[in-house]
C-alpha positions as CSV (number, residue, x, y, z in Angstrom):
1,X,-35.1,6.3,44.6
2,X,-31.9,5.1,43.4
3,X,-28.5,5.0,44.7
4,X,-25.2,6.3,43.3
5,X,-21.7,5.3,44.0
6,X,-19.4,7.1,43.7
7,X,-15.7,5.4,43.5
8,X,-13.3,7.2,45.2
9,X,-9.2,6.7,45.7
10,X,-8.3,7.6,48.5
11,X,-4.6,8.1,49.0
12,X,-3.0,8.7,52.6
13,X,-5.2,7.5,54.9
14,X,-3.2,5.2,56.9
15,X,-1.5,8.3,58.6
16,X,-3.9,9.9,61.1
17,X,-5.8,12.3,59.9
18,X,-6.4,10.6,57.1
19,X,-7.3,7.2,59.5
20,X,-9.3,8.9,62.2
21,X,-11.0,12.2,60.3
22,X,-11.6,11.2,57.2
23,X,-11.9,7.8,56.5
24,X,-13.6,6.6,60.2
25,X,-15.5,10.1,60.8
26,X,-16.4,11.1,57.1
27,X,-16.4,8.6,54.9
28,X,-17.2,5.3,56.9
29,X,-19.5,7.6,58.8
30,X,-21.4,8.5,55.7
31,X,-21.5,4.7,54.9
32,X,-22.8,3.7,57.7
33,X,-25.9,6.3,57.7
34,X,-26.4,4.7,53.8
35,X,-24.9,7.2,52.2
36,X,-25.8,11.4,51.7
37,X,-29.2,11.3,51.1
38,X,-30.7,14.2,48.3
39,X,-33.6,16.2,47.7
40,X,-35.4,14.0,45.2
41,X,-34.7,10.8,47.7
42,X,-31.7,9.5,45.6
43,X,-28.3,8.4,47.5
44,X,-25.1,9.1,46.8
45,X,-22.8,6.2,48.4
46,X,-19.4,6.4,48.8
47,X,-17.1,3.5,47.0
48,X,-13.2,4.3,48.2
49,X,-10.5,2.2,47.6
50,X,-7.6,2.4,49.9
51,X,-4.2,3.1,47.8
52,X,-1.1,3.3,49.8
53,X,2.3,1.8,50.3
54,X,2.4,-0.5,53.2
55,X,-0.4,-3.2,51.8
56,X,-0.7,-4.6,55.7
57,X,-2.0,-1.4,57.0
58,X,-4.4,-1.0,54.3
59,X,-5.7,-4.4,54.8
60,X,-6.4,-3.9,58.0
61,X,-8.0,-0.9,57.9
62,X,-10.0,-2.3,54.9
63,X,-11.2,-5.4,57.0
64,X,-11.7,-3.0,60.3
65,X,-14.0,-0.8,58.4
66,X,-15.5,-2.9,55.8
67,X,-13.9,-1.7,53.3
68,X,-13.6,-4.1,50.0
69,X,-11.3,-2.4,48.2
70,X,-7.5,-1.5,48.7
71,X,-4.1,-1.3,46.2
72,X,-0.6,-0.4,46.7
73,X,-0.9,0.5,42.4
74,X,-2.1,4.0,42.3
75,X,-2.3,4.0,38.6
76,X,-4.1,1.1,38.3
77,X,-6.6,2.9,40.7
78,X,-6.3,5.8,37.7
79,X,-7.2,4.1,35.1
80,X,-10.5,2.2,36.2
81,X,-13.5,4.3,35.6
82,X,-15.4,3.5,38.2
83,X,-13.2,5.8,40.5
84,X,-14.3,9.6,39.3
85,X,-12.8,11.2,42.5
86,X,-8.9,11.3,43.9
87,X,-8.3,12.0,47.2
88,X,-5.4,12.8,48.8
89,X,-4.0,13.0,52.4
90,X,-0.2,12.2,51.6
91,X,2.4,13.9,53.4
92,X,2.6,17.7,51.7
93,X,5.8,16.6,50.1
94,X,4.3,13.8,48.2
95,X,0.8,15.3,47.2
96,X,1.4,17.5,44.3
97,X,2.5,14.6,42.4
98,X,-0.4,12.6,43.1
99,X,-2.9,15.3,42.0
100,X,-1.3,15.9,39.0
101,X,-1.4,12.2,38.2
102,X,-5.0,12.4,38.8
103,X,-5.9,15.6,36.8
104,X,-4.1,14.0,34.0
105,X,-6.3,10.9,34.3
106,X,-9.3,13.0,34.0
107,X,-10.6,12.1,38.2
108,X,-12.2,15.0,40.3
109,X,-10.3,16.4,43.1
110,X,-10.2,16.5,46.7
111,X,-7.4,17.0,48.4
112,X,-5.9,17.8,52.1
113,X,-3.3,21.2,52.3
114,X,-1.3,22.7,51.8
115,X,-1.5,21.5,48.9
116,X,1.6,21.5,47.7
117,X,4.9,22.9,48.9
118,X,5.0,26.5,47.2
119,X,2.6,28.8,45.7
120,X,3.9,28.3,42.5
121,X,3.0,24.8,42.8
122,X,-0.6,25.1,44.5
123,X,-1.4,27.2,41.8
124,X,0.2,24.9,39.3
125,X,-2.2,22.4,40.5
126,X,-5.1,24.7,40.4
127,X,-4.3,25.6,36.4
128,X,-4.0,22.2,35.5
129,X,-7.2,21.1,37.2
130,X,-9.0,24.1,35.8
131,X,-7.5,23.5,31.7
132,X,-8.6,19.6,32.1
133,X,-12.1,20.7,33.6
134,X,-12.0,18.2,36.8
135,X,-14.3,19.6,39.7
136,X,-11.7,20.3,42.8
137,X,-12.0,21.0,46.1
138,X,-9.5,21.4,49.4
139,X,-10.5,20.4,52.9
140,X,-11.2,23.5,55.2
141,X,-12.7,21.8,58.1
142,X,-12.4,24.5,60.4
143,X,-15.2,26.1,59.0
144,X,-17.9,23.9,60.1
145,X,-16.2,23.9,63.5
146,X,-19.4,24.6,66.0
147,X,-17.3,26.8,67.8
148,X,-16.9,28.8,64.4
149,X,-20.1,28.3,63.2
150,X,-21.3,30.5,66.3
151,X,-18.7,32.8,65.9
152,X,-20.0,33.4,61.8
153,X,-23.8,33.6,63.0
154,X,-22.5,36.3,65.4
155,X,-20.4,38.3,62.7
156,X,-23.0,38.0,60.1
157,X,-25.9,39.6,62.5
158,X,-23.8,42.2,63.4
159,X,-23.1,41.9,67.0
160,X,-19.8,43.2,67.1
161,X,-20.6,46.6,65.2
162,X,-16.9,47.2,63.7
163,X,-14.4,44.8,64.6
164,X,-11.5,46.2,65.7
165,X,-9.1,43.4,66.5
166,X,-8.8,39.6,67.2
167,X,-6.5,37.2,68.8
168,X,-6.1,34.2,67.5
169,X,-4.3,31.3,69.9
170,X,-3.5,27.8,68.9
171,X,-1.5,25.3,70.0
172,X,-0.2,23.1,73.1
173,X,2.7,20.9,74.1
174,X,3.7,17.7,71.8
175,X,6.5,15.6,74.0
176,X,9.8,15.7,72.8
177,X,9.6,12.0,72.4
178,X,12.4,11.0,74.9
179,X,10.5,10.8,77.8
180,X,6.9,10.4,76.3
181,X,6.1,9.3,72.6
182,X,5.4,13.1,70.4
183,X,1.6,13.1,69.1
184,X,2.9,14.3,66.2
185,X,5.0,12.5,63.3
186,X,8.5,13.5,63.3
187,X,8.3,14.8,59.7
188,X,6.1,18.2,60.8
189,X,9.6,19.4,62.8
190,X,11.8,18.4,59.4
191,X,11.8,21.5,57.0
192,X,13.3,18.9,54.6
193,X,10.4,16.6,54.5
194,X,7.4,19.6,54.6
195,X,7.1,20.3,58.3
196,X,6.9,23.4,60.0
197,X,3.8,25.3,61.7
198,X,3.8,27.9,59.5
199,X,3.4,25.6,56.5
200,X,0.6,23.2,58.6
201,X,-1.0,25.5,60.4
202,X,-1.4,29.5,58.1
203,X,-3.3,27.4,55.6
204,X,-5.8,26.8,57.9
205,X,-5.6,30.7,59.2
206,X,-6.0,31.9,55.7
207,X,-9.4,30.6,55.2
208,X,-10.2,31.3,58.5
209,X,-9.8,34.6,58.4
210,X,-10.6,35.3,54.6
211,X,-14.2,33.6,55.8
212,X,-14.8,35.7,59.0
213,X,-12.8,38.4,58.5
214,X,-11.9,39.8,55.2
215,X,-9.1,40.2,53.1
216,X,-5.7,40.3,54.9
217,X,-3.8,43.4,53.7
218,X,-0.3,42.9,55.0
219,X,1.5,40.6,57.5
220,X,4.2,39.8,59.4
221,X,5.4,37.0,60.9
222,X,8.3,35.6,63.5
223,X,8.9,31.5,63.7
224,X,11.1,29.7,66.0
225,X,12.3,26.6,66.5
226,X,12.3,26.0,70.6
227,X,12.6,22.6,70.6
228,X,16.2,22.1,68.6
229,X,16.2,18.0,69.0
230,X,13.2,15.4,68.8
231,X,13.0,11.4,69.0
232,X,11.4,9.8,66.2
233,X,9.1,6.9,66.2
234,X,12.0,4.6,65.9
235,X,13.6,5.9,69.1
236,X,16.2,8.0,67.2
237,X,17.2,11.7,68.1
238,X,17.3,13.6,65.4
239,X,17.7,17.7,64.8
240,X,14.6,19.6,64.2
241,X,14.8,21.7,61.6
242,X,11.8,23.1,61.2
243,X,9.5,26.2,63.1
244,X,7.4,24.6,66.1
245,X,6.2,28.0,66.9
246,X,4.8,31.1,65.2
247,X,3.6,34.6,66.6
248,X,1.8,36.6,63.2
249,X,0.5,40.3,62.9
250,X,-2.0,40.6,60.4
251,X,-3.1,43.9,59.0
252,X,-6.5,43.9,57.3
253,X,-7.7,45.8,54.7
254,X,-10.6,46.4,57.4
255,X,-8.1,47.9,59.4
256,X,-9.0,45.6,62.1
257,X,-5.7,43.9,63.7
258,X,-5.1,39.9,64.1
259,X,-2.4,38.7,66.4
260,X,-2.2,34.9,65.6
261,X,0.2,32.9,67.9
262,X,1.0,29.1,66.8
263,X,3.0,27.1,69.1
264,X,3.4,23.0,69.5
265,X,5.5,24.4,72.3
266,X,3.0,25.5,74.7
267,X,1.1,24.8,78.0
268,X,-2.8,25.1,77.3
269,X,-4.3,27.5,80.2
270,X,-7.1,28.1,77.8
271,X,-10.7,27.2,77.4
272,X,-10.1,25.1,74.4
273,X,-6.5,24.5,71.9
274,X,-7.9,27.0,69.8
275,X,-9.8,30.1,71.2
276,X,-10.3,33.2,68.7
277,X,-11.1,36.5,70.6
278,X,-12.8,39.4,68.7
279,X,-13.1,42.5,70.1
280,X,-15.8,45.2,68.3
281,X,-17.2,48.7,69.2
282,X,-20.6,46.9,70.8
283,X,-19.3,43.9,72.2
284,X,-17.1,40.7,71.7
285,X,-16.6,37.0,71.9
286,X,-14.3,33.9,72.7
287,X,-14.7,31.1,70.0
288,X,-12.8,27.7,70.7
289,X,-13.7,24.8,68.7
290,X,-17.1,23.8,70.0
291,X,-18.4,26.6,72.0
292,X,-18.8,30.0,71.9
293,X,-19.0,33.0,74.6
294,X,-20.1,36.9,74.4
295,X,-19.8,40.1,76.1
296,X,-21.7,42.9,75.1
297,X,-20.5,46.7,75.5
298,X,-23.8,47.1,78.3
299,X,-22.8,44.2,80.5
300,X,-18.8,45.1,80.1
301,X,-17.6,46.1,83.7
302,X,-15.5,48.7,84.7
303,X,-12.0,47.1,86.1
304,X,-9.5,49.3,87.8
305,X,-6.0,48.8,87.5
306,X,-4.9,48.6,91.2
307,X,-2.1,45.6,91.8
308,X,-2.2,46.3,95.5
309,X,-5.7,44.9,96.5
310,X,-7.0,41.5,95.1
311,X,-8.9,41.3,92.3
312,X,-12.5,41.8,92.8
313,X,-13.6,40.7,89.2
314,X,-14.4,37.0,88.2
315,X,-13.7,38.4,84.5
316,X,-14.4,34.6,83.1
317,X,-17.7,34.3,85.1
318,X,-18.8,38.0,83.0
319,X,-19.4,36.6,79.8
320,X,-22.6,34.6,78.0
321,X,-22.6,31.2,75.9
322,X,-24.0,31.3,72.6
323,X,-26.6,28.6,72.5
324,X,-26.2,25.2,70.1
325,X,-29.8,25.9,68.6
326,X,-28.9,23.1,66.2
327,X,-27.0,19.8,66.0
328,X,-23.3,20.4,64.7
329,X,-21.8,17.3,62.5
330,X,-18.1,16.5,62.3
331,X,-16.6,19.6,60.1
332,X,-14.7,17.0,57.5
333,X,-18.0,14.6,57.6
334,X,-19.9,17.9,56.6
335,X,-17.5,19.2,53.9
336,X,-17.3,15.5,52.7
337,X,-20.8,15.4,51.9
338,X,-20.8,19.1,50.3
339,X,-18.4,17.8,47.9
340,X,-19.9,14.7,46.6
341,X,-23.2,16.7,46.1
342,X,-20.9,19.2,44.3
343,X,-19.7,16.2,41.8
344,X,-22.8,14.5,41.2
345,X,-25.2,17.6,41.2
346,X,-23.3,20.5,40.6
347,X,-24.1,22.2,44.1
348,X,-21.6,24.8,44.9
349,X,-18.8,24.3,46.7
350,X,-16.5,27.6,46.5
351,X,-13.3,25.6,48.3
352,X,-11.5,24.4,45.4
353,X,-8.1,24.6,44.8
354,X,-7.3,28.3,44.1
355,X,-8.5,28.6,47.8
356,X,-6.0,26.1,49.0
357,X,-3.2,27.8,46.9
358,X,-4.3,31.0,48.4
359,X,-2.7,29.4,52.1
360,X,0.1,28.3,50.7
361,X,0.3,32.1,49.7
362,X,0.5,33.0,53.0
363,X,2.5,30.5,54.8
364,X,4.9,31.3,51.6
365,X,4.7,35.1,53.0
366,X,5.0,34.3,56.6
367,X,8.1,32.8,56.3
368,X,9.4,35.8,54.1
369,X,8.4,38.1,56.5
370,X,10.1,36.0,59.4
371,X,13.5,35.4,57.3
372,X,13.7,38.9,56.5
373,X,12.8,40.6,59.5
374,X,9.9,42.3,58.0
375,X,6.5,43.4,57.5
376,X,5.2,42.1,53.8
377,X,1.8,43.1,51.3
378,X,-0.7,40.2,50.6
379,X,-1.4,40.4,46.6
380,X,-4.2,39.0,45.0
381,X,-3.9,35.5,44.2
382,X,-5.3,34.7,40.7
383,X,-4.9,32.3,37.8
């Protein structure tokens, strides 16, 4: 048995979900269990350094976590060999610069998304990585969500005969930051500095849906900006400039109809912050992030639309769980360890970085559709 490891730069992760999700629950994680184990009992073990700008932060998370290596000198990082992966969590203004860095210094690639602040540019990234021949990957943690998982095992048996439609609902309420501190930064309501729910969150609906789905046909698309002013971490009020809220039509080529509403500007009154309905010919289901619940066409009950009586129905009380029938890791842990199997072994790992342009694609397209009042066609995305 021996054991591999594998340097990584990691670049980002003092902002928080590069803190809590990848570093603590992936990487550290992965550490701590001594590393991914493989089929021939070798072990791949994770090496990151911690490259930032605020050196303080980084040392503290280094000495927190264990961590021996950090550097505010991300080409120094570059240029020793012993790193063969870049990783990057960076605001979405700031990553495209890094990867490119990093293809040009010959490093593998992992990266958060969008990842970068056009198409032109994802794909820009996704050329250059495929000319120097650097393995490349983008985080799509929703994926290996259990909630989703369920949701697959279910489309992929065929329970839902044809699908006909789905809702998709996201969101919930972040403080204005007056009165209570925002649980977001104040950079996602800036369109200046990359922020915007169409930008964050239709990259994570595009491989959502491309996953579960199919191949989206058309769209459109309306964004608004509810909230018009915000306080920022310093206590100042500035104007928001970019969409807190989104409400999508997606045509598939399926035919099948997906309504997805976005919204940082919302109430939950939902059984999780994300729930995904989907509504087929023999019977349907509710996916949130962990669980999943079905209703098939033989034990669907037969309401009647009468507002002067109360309702007789406990409709929530109709509907089955999916059972767990197997233990569900942390999505980013999961795709983590996919990856590093995918550098040292060559296992496949089909989220690379045409996939990630392919959301930029379509948060590019939903804010066409939204400024110009339209519907708009979803072309192929290729090199």
């Amino acid at each position: 048995m021996a054991t591999h490891k594998i340097g990584i730069i990691m670049n980002g992760v003092t902002g928080r979900m590069g803190t809590n999700q990848h570093l603590i629950r992936s990487i550290v994680a992965i550490r701590s269990e001594g590393g991914v184990k493989l089929a021939n009992g070798d072990v791949l073990y994770p090496d990151p350094i911690l490259v930032g700008r605020n050196e303080a932060k980084l040392q503290a998370l280094a000495d927190t976590h264990g961590i021996d290596r950090i550097g505010t000198d991300l080409e120094a990082a570059l240029a020793d060999d012993h790193n063969v992966i870049y990783f990057d969590s960076q605001t979405t203004v700031r990553r495209a610069e890094g990867i490119k860095q990093a293809i040009a210094a010959g490093k593998h690639i992992y990266c958060e998304k969008p990842t970068a602040t056009s198409v032109e540019g994802s794909l820009e990234l996704a050329r250059l990585a495929q000319e120097a021949g650097v393995k490349n990957g983008v985080v799509q943690d929703k994926l290996f969500l259990p909630g989703l998982l369920k949701l697959k095992r279910l489309i992929d048996s065929g329970y839902f005969g044809e699908i006909l439609s789905v809702k998709l609902d996201f969101g919930y309420w972040v403080f204005e930051g007056d009165w209570q501190e925002g649980q977001r930064p104040s950079w996602n309501y800036r369109e200046e500095d990359g922020g915007g729910i169409i930008v964050d969150m239709f990259a994570h609906w595009r491989y959502v849906i491309d996953n579960l789905f199919g191949e989206i046909k058309s769209l459109t698309c309306l964004g608004a900006t509810h909230i018009p002013s915000r306080v920022d971490e310093d206590g100042e009020t500035y104007k928001a400039t970019a969409d807190d809220a989104a409400y999508a039509i997606f045509e598939m080529q399926s035919g099948a109809v997906i309504q997805a509403n976005s919204s940082w500007t919302t109430r939950v009154d939902r059984d999780d912050l994300l729930t995904i309905q989907v509504d087929g010919k023999l019977g349907s289901a509710v996916a949130g992030l962990r669980d999943c619940k079905t209703q098939h066409r033989v034990q669907t009950p037969r309401p009647t639309w009468n507002p002067d009586i109360p309702n007789p129905f406990a409709f929530q009380e109709q509907w089955e769980q999916v059972p767990e029938n197997e233990t569900y890791d942390n999505g980013f842990k999961i795709q983590w360890e996919l990856f590093l199997k995918h550098i040292h072994q060559g296992d496949a790992f089909p989220w690379d970085l045409l996939e990630g342009a392919k959301g930029t694609q379509l948060s590019d397209l939903g804010l066409e559709a939204w400024h110009g009042r339209k519907w708009v066609d979803v072309p192929d995305l290729k090199l």
